[in-house]
C-alpha positions in Angstrom: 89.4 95.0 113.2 91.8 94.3 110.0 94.4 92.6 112.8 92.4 89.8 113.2 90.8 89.1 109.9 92.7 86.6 108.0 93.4 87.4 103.6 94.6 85.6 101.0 95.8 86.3 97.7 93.4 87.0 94.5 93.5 83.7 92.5 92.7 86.1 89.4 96.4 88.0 90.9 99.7 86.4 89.3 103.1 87.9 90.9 106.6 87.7 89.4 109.7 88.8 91.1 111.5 91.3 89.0 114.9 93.0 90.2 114.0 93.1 93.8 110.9 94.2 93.8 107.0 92.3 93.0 104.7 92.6 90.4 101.3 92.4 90.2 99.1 91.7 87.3 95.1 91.4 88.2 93.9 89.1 85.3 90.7 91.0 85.5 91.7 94.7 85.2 94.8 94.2 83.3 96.4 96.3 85.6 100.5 95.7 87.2 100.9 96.7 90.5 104.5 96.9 92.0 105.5 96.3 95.8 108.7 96.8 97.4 110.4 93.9 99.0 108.6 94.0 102.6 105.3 94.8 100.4 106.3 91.8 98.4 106.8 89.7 101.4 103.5 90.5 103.3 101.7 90.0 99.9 103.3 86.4 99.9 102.1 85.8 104.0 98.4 86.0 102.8 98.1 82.9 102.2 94.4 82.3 104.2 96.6 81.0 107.1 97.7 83.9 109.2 95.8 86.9 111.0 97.3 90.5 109.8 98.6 90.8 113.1 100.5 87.7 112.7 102.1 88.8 109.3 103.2 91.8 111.4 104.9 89.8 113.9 106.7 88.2 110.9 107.5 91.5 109.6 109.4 92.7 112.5 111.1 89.7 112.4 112.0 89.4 108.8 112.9 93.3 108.9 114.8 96.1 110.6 111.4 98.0 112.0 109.7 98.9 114.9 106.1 96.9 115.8 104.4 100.4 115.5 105.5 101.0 111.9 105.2 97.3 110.5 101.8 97.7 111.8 100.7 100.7 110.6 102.4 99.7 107.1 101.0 96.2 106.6 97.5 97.4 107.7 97.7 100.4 105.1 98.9 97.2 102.3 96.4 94.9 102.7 93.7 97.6 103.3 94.8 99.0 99.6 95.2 95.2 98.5 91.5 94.7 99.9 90.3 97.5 98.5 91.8 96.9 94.8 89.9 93.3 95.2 94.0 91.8 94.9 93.3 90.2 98.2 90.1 88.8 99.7 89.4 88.1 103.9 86.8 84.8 105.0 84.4 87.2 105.0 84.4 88.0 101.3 84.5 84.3 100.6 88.2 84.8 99.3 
């Protein structure tokens, strides 16, 4: 289950902060992604040291929202982050 794996950031990602919001450049594809500021913060938690679940818990913390929706939001993230190869688990040797 994605709650227990822990991720970490691409080292081929670089992120700037730019009027509130992050952005993304994958070194390999070229291609800027842009995250919010909780998607910004989440992307900054995986740092191969915490379980999703456990960036969750710092999400409701950090943020006005309900366990249910952090959640559901920070597994959709790092399932797209995954998935886009910006963010790697121990399993992929990340």
């Amino acid at each position: 289950m994605i709650l227990d794996r822990v991720c970490t950031r691409s080292a081929e990602v670089i992120e700037r902060e730019l009027q509130g919001e992050s952005v993304l450049l994958d070194l390999n594809t070229g291609i800027y992604y842009s995250l919010n500021p909780t998607g910004g913060f989440i992307w900054r938690m995986l740092d191969g040291a915490r379980t999703v679940r456990e960036i969750v818990d710092l999400v409701v913390a950090e943020f006005d929202v309900d366990p249910e929706t952090a959640s559901a939001d920070t597994v959709e993230l790092v399932s797209d982050l995954l998935e886009q190869k910006l963010a790697g688990t121990e399993r992929d040797g990340a």
